[in-house]
N, C-alpha and C positions, 0 to 999 in steps of 0.2 A: 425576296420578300416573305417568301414563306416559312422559313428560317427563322429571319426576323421575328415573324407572328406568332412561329413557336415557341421564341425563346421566351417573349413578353406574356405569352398566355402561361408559361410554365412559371416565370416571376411572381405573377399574379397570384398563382395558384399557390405557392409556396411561401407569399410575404404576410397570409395571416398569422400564420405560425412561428416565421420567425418574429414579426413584432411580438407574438403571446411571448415567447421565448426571452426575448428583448426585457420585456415587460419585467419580468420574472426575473431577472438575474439583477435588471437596474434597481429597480426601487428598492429590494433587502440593500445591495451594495451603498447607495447613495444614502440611506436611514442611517447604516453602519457608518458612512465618513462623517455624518452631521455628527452621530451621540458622540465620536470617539473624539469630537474638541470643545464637549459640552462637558459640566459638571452634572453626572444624572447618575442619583442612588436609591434601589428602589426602598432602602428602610428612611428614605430620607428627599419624598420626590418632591416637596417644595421646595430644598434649595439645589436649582439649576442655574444655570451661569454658562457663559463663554472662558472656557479655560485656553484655550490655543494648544499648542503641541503637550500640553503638560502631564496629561495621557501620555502619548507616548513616550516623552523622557520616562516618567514614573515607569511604564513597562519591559524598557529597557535597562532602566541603571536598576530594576529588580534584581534581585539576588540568584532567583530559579530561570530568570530566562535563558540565559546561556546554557546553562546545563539543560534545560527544556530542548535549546535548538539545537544542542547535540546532542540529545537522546532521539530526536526526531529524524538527525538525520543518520544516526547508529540503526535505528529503526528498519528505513527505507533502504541504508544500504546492505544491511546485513538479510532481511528481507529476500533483496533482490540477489542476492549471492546464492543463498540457498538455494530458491525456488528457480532459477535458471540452469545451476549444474547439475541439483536430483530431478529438476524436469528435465533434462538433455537426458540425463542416464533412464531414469525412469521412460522415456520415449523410446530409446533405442533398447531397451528389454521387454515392454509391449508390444513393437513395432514387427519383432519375430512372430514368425507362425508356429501357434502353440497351443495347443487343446487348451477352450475355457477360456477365450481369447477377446471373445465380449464381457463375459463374465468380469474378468481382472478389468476392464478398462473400466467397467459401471464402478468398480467399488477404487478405484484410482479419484476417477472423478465425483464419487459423493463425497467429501468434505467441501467442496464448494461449495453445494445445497444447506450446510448448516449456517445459518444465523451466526453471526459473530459472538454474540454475548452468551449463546445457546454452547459456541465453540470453545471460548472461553472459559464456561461455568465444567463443562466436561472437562477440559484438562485440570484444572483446577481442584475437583475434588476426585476425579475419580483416577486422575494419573500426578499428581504432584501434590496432594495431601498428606502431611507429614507421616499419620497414623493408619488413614485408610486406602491412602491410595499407592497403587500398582508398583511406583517406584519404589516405596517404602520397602513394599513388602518383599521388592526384589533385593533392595539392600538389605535386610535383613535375613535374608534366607543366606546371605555371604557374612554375614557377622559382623554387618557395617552398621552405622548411625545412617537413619534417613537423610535426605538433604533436603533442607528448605530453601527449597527451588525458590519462593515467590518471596523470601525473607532475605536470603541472601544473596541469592541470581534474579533480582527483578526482572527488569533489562531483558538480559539470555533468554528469559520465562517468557517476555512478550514477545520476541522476537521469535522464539520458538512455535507459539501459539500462530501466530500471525504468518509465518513461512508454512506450517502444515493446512491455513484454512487457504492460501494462493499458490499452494506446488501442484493443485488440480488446473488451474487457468494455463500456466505454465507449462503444464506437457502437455496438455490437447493443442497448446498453437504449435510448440514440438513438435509433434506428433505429425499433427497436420501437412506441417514443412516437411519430413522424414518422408509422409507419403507419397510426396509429390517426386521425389528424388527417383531418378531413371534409374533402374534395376542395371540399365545395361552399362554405368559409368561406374559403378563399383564390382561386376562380375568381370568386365577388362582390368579395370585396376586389379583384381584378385588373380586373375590369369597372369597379368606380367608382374607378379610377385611382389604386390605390394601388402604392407603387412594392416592388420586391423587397427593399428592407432595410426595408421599413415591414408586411410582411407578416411577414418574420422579425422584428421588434422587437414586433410586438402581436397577433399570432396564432400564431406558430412557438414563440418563446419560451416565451411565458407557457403554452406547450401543457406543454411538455418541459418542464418546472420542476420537477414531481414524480420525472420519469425522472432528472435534475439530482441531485437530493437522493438519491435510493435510490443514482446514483454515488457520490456522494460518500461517505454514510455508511458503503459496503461498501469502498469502496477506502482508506478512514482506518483502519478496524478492519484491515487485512490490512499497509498501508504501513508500518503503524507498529512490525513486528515484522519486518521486512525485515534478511534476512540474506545469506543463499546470494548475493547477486549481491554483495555486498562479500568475502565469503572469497574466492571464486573470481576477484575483478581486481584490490582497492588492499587488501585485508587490512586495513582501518580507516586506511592510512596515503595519502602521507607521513606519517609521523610518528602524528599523530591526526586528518589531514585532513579525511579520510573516517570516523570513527570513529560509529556511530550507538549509544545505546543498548544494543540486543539484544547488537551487536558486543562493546562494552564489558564487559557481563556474560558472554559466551562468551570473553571475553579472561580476566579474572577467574577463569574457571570454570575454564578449562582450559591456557593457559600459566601462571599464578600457582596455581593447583591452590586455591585458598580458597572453597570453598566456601561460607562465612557471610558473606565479602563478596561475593558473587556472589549467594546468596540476597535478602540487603539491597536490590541492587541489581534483583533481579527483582521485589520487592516495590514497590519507588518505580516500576520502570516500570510494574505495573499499577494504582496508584493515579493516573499520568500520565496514562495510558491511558482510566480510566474518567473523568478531572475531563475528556479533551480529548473525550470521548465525550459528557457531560454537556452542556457548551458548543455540540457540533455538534446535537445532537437539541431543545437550547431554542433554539437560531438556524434550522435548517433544516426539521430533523424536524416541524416544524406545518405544513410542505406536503405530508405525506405524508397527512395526513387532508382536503388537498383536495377 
């Protein structure tokens, strides 16, 4: 009984919060399904109507979508490629005892603390600026032409941006894992003469696997709404180069002012969202109950 009494007082305790919670994710979500079968524009709010799916036809046979959903998901994977192998390495070269050993880890993990748009606007001018910035000036000290990173490597540019502001998330859960790892399973491994990529391939690895997956799962949930650093360097372009999803629907929302096709479209990207969510946690997710 008493059990009982405490699971129901800890219920109790804990269901104002989740109804606020509740509250809060329902009502945006259900406004979003109403406008996205409605006809509603805001240069144009007296003619609304019941349109039915015709939002979403219109956002799918669009021309930039597809390219939208594969730069979205170029984005999130190439993202995740990066910040998982230089945080595996970047961990296991902090992870040595080495004068200055806090020191190096503070300034590993400050790009985390910057602001996306703040992160973005840095790269932007002060390292991939055709004239002023860092790259240039390195290509020209070799007697090359700059490269216009954000004109002609859109894409690569966001990706690169967006992998250095989450390679800090990525080794401290590294990191984290590495710590945990028993000194005495890699000092016998080292005794009976196994060599250091056979120590990383069958005792490091298979350690960090679970830390692996808790990346991956939390930087896909977050990647895949990725905004702030495309407004603030290619505005979705050239053209639709760089164009991701969220962009598309903020493009939608607010220079074309359509609100029901911008609904539509926020509605396909949460259905995207939960089927790529679905796929990562039946692929990945069974090593978190390791």
């Amino acid at each position: 009984m008493s059990t009982q009494s405490s699971r129901f007082a800890a219920r109790m305790m804990v269901a104002p919060s989740v109804a606020l919670l509740l509250i809060w994710m329902i009502v945006p979500l259900a406004m979003t399904l109403y406008y996205s079968f409605r006809l509603y524009r805001l240069i144009s709010p007296d003619r609304t109507g019941w349109v039915g799916f015709n939002n979403y036809l219109w956002f799918v046979n669009s021309p930039d979508f597809w390219l939208a959903l594969f730069n979205t998901l170029a984005l999130v994977g190439g993202v995740l490629i990066i910040t998982v192998v230089l945080g595996m390495l970047i961990a296991l070269l902090i992870d040595q005892p080495v004068k200055g050993q806090g020191v190096l880890r503070i300034l590993v993990i400050a790009p985390f603390f910057v602001m996306p748009p703040v992160a973005a606007s840095i790269w932007e001018n002060l390292f991939m600026h055709p004239q002023n910035g860092l790259f240039a000036a390195v290509a020209r000290s070799f007697g090359a032409q700059p490269i216009l990173f954000l004109e002609n490597y859109p894409m690569l540019s966001v990706i690169g941006i967006v992998s250095w502001e989450w390679l800090p998330f990525a080794t401290l859960i590294l990191l984290t894992a590495l710590q945990s790892l028993s000194s005495e399973q890699l000092e016998a491994a080292e005794m009976d003469g196994a060599s250091a990529l056979s120590r990383f391939r069958y005792i490091i690895l298979p350690h960090a696997t679970r830390a692996i997956t808790v990346v991956i799962l939390i930087q896909t949930i977050f990647l895949l709404g990725i905004f702030g650093e495309i407004f603030t360097t290619t505005q979705g372009g050239p053209g639709s180069a760089s164009t991701t999803l969220p962009y598309m629907i903020f493009k939608q929302a607010i220079a074309a002012k359509d609100i029901g096709r911008a609904a539509a479209g926020g509605i396909i990207a949460v259905i995207l969202a939960n089927i790529v969510a679905y796929f990562l946690m039946r692929s990945i997710g069974k090593h978190l109950d390791a």
